[in-house]
C-alpha positions as CSV (number, residue, x, y, z in Angstrom):
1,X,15.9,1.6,-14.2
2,X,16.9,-0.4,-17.1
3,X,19.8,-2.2,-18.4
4,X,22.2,-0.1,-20.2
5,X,22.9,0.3,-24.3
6,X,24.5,-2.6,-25.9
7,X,28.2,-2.4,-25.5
8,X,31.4,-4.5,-26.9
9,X,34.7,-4.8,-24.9
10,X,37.8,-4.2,-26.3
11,X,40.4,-6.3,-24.2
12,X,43.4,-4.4,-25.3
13,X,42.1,-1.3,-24.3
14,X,44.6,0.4,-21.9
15,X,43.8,3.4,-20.2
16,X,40.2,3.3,-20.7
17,X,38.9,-0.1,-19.6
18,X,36.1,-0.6,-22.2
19,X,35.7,1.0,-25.7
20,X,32.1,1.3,-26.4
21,X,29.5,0.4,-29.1
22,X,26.5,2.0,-28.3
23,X,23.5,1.1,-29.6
24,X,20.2,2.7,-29.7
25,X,19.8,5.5,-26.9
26,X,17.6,6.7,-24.6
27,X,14.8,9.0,-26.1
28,X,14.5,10.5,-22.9
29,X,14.1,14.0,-22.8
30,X,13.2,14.2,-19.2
31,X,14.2,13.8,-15.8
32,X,11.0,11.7,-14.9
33,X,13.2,8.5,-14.4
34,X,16.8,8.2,-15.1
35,X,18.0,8.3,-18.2
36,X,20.8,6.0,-19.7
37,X,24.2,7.4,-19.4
38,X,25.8,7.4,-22.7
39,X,29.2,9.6,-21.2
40,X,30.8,6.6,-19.5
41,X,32.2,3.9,-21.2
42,X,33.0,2.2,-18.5
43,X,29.6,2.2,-17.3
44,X,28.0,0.5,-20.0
45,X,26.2,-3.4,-18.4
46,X,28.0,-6.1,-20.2
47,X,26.9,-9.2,-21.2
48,X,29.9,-11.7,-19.8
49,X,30.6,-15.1,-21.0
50,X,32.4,-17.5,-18.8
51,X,36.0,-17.1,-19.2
52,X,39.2,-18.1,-17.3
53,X,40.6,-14.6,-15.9
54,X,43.9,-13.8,-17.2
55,X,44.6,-10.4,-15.3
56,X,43.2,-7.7,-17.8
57,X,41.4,-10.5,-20.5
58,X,37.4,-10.5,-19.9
59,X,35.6,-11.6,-23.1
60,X,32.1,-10.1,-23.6
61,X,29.3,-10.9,-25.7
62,X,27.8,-8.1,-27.5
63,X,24.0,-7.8,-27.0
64,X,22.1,-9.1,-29.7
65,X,20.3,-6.1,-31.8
66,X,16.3,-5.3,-31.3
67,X,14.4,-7.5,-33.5
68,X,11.1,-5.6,-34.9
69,X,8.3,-6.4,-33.4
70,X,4.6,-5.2,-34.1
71,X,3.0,-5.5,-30.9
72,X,6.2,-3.3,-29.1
73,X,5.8,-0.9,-31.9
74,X,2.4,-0.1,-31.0
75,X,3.6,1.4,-27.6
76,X,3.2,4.7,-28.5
77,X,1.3,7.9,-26.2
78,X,-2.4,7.0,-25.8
79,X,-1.8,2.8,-26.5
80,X,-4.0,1.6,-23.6
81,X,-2.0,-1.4,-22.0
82,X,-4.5,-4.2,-20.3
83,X,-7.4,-2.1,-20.7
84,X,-6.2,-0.3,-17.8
85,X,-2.8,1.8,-18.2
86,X,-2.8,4.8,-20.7
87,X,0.6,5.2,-22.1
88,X,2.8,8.4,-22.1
89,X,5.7,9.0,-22.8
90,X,9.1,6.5,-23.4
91,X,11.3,7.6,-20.7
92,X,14.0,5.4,-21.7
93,X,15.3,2.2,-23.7
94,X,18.1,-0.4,-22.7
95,X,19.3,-3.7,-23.9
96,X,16.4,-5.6,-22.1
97,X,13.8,-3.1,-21.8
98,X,11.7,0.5,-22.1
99,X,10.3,2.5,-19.6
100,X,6.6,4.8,-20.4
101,X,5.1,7.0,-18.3
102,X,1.4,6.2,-18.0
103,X,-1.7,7.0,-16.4
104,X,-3.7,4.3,-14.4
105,X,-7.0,4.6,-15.3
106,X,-8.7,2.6,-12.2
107,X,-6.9,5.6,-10.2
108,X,-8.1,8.3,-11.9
109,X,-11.8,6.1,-12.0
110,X,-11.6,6.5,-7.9
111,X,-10.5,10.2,-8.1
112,X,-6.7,9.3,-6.9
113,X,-4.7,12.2,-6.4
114,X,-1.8,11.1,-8.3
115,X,-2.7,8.9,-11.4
116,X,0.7,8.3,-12.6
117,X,3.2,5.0,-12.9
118,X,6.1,4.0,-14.9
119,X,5.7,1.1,-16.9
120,X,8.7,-1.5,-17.8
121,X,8.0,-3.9,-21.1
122,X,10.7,-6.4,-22.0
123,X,11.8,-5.3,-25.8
124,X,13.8,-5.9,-28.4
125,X,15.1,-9.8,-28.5
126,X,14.6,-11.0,-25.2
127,X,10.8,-10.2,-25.9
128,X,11.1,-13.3,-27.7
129,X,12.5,-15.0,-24.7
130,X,10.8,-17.0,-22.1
131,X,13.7,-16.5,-19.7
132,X,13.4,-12.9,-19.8
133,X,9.8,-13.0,-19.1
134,X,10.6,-15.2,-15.6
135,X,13.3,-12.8,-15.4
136,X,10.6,-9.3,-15.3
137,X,8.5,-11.8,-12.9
138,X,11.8,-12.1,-10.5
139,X,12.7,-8.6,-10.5
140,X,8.8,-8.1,-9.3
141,X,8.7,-10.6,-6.5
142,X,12.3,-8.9,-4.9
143,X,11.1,-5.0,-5.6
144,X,7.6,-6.1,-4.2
145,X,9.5,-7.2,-0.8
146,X,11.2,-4.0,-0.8
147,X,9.0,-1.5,1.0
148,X,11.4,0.8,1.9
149,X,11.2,4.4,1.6
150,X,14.3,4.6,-0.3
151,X,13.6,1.6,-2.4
152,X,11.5,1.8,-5.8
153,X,7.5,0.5,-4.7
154,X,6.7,-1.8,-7.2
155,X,3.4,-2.6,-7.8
156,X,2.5,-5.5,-9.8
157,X,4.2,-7.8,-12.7
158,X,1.6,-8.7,-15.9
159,X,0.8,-9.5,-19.1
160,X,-1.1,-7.8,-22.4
161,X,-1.1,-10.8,-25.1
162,X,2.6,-10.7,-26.1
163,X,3.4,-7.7,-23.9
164,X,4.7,-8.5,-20.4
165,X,5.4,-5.4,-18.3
166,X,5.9,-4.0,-14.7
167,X,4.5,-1.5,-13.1
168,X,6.2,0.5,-10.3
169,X,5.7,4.1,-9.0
170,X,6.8,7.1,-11.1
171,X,9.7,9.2,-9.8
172,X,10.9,13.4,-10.9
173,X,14.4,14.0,-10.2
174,X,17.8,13.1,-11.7
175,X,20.1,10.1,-11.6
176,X,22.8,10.0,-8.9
177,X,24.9,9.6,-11.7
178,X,23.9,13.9,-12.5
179,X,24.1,14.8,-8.9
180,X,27.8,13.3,-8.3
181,X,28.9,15.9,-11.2
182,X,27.6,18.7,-9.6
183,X,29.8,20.9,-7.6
184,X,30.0,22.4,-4.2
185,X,27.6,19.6,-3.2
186,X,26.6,20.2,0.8
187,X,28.3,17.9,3.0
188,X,26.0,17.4,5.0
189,X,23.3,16.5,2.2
190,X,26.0,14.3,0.9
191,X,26.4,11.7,3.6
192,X,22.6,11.8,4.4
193,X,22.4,10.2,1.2
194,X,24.8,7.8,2.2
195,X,23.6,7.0,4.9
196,X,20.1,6.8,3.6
197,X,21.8,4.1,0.2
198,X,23.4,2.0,2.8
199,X,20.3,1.4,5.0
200,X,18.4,0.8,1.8
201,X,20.9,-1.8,0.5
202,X,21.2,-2.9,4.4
203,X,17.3,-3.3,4.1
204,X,17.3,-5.6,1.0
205,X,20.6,-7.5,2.2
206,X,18.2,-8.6,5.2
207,X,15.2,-10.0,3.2
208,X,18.6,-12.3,1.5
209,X,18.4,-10.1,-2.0
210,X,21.4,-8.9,-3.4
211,X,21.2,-5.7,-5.8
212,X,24.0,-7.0,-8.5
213,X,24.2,-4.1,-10.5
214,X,24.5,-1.1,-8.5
215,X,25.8,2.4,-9.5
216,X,24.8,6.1,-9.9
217,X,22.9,5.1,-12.6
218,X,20.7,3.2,-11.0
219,X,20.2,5.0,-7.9
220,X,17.6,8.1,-8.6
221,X,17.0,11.4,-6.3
222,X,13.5,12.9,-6.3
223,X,12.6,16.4,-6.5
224,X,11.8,16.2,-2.6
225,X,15.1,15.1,-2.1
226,X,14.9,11.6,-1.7
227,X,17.0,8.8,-2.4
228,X,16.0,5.7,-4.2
229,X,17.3,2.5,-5.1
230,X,16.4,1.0,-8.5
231,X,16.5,-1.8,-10.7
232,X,17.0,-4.9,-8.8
233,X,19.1,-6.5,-10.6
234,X,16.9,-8.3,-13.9
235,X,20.2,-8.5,-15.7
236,X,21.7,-10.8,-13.0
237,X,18.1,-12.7,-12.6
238,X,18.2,-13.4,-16.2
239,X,21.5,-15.1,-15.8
240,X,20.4,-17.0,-13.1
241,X,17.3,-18.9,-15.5
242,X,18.3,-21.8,-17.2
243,X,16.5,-22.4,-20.8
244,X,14.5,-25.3,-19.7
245,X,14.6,-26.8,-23.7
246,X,18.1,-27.0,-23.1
247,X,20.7,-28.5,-20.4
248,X,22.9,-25.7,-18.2
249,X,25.5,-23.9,-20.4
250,X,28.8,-22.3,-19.1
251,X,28.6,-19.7,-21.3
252,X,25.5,-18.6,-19.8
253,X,25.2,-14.4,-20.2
254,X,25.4,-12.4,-17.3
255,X,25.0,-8.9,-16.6
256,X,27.4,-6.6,-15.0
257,X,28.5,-3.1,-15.3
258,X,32.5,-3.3,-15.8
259,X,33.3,-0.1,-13.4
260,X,31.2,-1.3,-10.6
261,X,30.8,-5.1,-10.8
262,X,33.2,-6.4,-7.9
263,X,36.1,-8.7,-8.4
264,X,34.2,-12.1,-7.8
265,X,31.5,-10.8,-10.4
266,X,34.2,-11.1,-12.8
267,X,34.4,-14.8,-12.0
268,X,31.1,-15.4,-12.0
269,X,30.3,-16.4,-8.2
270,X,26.7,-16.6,-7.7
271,X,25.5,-13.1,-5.8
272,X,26.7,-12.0,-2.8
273,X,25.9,-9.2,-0.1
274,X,29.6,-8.0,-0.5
275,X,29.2,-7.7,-4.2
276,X,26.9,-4.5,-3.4
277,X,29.3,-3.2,-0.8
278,X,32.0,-3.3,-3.4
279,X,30.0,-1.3,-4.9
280,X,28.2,0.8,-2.4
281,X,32.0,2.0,-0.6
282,X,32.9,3.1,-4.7
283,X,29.4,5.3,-5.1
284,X,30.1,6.9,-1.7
285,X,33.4,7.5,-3.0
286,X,32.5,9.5,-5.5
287,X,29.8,11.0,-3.8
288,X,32.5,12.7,-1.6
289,X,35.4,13.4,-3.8
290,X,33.8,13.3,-6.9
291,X,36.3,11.2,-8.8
292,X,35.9,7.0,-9.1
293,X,39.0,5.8,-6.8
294,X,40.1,3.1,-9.2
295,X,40.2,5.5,-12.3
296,X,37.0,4.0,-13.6
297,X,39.1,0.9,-13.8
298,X,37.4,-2.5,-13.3
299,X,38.3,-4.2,-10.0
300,X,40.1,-7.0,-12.2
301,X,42.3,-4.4,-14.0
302,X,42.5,-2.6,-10.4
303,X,43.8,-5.1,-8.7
304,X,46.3,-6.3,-11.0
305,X,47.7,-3.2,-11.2
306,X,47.6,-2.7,-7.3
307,X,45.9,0.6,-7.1
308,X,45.0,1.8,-4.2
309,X,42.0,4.4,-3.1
310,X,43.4,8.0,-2.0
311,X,42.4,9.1,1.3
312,X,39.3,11.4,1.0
313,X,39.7,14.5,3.0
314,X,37.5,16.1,5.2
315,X,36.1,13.1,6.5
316,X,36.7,11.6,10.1
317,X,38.5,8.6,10.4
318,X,36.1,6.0,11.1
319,X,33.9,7.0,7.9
320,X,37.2,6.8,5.4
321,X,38.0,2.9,7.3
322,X,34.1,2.3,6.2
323,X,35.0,3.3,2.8
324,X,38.3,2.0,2.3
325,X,37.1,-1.8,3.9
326,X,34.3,-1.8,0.8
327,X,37.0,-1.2,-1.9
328,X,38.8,-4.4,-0.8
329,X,39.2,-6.3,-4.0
330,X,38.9,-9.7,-2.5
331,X,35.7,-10.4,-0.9
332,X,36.4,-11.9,2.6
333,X,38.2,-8.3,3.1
334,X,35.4,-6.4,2.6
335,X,32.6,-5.7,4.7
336,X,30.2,-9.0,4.4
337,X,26.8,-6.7,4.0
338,X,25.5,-3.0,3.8
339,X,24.4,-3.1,7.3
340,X,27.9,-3.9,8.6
341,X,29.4,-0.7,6.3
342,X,26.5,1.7,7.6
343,X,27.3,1.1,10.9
344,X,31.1,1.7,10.4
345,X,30.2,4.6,8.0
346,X,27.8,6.2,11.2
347,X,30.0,5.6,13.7
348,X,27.0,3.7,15.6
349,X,29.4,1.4,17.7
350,X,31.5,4.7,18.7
351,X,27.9,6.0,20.0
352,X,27.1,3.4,22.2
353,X,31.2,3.1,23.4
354,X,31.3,6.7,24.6
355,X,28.2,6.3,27.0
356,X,28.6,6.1,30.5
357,X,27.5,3.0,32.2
358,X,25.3,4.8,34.1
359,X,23.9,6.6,31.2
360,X,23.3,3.4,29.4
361,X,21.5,2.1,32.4
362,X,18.9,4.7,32.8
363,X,18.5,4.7,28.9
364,X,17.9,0.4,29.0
365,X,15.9,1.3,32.2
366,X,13.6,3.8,30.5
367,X,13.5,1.8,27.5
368,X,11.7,-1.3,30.1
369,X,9.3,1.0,31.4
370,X,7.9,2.3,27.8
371,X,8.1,-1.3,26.4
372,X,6.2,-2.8,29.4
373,X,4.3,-0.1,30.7
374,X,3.1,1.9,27.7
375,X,-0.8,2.2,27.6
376,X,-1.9,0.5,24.3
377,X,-6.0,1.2,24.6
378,X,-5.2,4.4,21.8
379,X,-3.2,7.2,20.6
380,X,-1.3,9.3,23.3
381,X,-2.4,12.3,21.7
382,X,-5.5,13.0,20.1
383,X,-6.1,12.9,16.6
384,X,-7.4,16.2,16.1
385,X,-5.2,17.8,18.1
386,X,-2.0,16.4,15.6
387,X,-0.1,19.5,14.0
388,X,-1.9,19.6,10.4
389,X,1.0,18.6,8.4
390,X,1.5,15.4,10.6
391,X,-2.6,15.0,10.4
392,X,-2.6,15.3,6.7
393,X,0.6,12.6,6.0
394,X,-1.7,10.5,8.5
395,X,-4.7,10.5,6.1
396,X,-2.4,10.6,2.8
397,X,-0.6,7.6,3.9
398,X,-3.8,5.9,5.3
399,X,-5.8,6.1,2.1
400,X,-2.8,4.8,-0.1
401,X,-2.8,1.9,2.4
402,X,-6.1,1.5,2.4
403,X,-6.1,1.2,-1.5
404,X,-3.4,-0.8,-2.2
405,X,-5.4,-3.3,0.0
406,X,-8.4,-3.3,-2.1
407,X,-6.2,-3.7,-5.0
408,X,-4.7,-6.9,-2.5
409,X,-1.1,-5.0,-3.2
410,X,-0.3,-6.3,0.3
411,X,4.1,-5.2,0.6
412,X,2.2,-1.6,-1.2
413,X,-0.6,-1.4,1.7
414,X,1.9,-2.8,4.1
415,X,4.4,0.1,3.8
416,X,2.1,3.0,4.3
417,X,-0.5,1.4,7.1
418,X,3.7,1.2,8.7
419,X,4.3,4.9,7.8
420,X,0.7,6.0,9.1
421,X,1.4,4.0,12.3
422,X,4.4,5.4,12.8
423,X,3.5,9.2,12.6
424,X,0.6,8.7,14.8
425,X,0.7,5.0,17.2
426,X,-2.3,3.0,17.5
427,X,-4.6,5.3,15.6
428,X,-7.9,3.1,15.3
429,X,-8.7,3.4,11.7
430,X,-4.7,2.7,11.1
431,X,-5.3,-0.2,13.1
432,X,-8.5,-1.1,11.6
433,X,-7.0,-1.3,8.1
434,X,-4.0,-3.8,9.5
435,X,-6.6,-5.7,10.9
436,X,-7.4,-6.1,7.7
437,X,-4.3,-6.7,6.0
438,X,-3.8,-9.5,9.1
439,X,-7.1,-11.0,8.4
440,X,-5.9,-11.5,4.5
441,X,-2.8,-13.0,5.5
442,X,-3.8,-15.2,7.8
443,X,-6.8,-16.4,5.2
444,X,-4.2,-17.7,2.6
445,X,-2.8,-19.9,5.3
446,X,-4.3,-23.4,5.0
447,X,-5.6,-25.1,8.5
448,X,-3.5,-28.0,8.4
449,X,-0.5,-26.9,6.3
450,X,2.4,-29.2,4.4
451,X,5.8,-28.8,5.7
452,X,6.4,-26.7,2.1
453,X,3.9,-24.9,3.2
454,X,4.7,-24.2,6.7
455,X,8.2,-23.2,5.7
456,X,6.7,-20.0,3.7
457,X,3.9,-19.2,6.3
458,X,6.9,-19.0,8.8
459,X,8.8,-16.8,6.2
460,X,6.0,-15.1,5.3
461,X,5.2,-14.4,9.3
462,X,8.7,-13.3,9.6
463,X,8.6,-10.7,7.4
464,X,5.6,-9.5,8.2
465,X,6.4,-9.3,12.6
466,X,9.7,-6.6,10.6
467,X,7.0,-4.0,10.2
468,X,6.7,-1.7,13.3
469,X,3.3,-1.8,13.3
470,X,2.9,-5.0,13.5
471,X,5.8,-6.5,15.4
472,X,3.7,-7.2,18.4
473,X,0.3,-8.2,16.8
474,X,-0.9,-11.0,18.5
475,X,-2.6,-13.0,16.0
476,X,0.1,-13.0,13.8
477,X,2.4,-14.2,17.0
478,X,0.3,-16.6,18.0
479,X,0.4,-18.3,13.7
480,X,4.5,-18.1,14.1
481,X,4.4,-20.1,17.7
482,X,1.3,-22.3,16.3
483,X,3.6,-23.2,13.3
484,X,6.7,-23.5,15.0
485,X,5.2,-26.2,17.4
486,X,2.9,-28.3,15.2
């Protein structure tokens, strides 16, 4: 979840695109959160300077080394963080920040099943820097967007003294980065996972936030299988932050990793959805074959030495044409979003091609009758008469909602109120506790709002009519029309 080690380009390097020096290392031990890769030189995150492109030329800036500092060093097992989060262990260390495993204490105060969180602190030299700081407080306001089951929840972005840290839900598994290595992978497991990174990145492209830095590394698989996203991108927000005590400088650092960073990275365009295709089509490359299609060559070396991606076998025709279209190297060839590639990649518009126009009729017509005609007093089915797995998610995911409200963690409440509504419709206390969350929303909103002002309640409205659950509430329809017509 963190930037990786501090690492120095050499620009004559040949067949290797980067030669590494690596600083200090993860002290990781475990597999609680990924660990830095330290294999891959090519996969180290750069700090770029500005520099005309000159085919295989990129000048980097090496990170500057960890400056000691007392109130970091005191983040050791059992430090108690805002009176509130009881430190573990260090999971891992980057160029920008460390990662603890710690123990909420207000959870284990209200008897919470599961106590734990990872914490991220900004270290080293950027501790120093107020950039960095608005950078932590970025990467919280786009992960806190994110409710997405295969997107990191992040909880909350704030401050001990000197200390600023996030804190975000602790994951068991491995890095992608392990699970692309192994061999005789299933097939079918394989593109599941595919499918389930592109709707993720699809997801986020929607809410208008680009990743900017994805790769295996930052992509994590739980022990229950699942896929999630991480890291949104704090090296790229940093960039983006100009040092108010001084006036904007072209040699402003960004971050990018060399092997995964498309071609316009490289130039230093500002963030685009096609940057995480780029991306994305080279992870499910590997994900399939096993190998990086470029060589682990940057896209600027790549294209200048006009490789092209072998055809992966044993895949049909349409997924390869998803996957080649994201390794484009110039960006108006490549897919223009993740939701475009995973619907190339599924084959969705082949689906809806090879029904019958009859077919698609009585689906569309059956589709009328349940959106017009569906009873919406309560649940179709009783709640005790739920199979008991389904009626314990119900209650697992309705107390987690219910206390990420009181904790006013509205996206955290938000996203399992959605899941509990989804496994059992219209369930009153379900819909009690959105009630809720509606009644908060709608509170904030000020009776006779600025134009500023009505520009974000409108977003905000947006957003919120995404959710299932609450795409057809009529209070919150009735703000959006209200402040459409003022």
């Amino acid at each position: 979840m963190i930037s990786d080690d501090k690492t120095q380009l050499n620009p004559d390097a040949d067949d290797k695109e980067a030669t590494a020096v690596v600083g200090e290392q993860s002290s990781r031990q475990d597999s609680t959160l990924p660990k830095d890769q330290t294999a891959r030189d090519d996969d180290r995150t750069l700090a770029v300077q500005h520099t005309e492109i000159d085919d295989e030329q990129t000048r980097v800036s090496d990170t500057p080394p960890d400056q000691a500092d007392p109130a970091l060093d005191a983040l050791v097992p059992g430090y108690l963080l805002k009176d509130r989060f009881k430190l573990g262990d260090k999971l891992g260390q980057g160029g920008m920040g460390a990662v603890f495993r710690a123990t909420d204490q207000r959870k284990v105060e209200t008897g919470h099943p599961d106590p734990s969180v990872a914490i991220k602190v900004i270290t080293g030299d950027f501790a120093h820097d107020a950039r960095a700081f608005v950078a932590l407080q970025r990467e919280t306001d786009k992960s806190q967007t994110l409710a997405h089951p295969n997107i990191i929840t992040v909880y909350d972005f704030d401050r001990d003294n000197s200390i600023f840290f996030m804190t975000m839900e602790s994951l068991t598994g491995s890095t992608l980065d392990d699970y692309i290595q192994l061999e005789n992978k299933d097939k079918s497991e394989v593109l599941g996972y595919i499918h389930d990174l592109a709707n993720a990145i699809a997801y986020a492209h929607k809410r208008n936030i680009v990743h900017s830095d994805l790769k295996p590394a930052n992509i994590f698989i739980t022990d229950n299988n699942t896929l999630k996203v991480l890291d949104f991108g704090i090296a790229r927000a940093y960039s983006a932050i100009e040092d108010p005590s001084t006036p904007s400088d072209p040699n402003e650092i960004s971050g990018l990793t060399p092997t995964y960073a498309s071609y316009e990275m490289f130039e230093q365009k500002p963030p685009h959805p096609a940057d995480d295709v780029y991306a994305l089509g080279l992870i499910a490359y590997e994900m399939l074959s096993g190998e990086h299609p470029f060589e682990r060559k940057s896209a600027l070396r790549a294209s200048a030495k006009n490789l092209k991606p072998k055809r992966i076998k044993g895949i049909s025709g349409y997924q390869w044409q998803a996957i080649a279209k994201a390794l484009e190297f110039k960006r108006e060839n490549r897919w223009q979003d993740a939701e475009q590639f995973r619907r190339k990649f599924t084959g969705a518009g082949r689906v809806v091609r090879q029904l019958s126009v009859a077919l698609l009729a009585a689906v569309l017509s059956f589709g009328a009758y349940v959106l017009f005609f569906q009873p919406e007093a309560g649940p179709d089915i009783p709640f005790d008469q739920l199979p008991p797995a389904t009626q314990e998610k119900v209650t697992n995911n309705l107390n987690e909602g219910r206390q990420a409200l009181s904790f006013g963690d509205i996206n955290g409440a938000l996203f399992y109120l959605d899941k509990a509504h989804e496994l059992h419709p219209r369930n009153p206390d379900v819909v009690a506790s959105l009630d809720e969350l509606v009644d908060r929303m709608l509170a904030h909103m000020t009776a006779i709002p600025s134009a500023e002002e009505r520009s974000l309640y409108l977003y905000q409205l947006s957003e919120l009519l995404k959710y299932p659950a609450l795409s057809q509430n009529a209070r919150l329809l009735d703000k959006q029309k209200e402040l459409e017509n003022p």
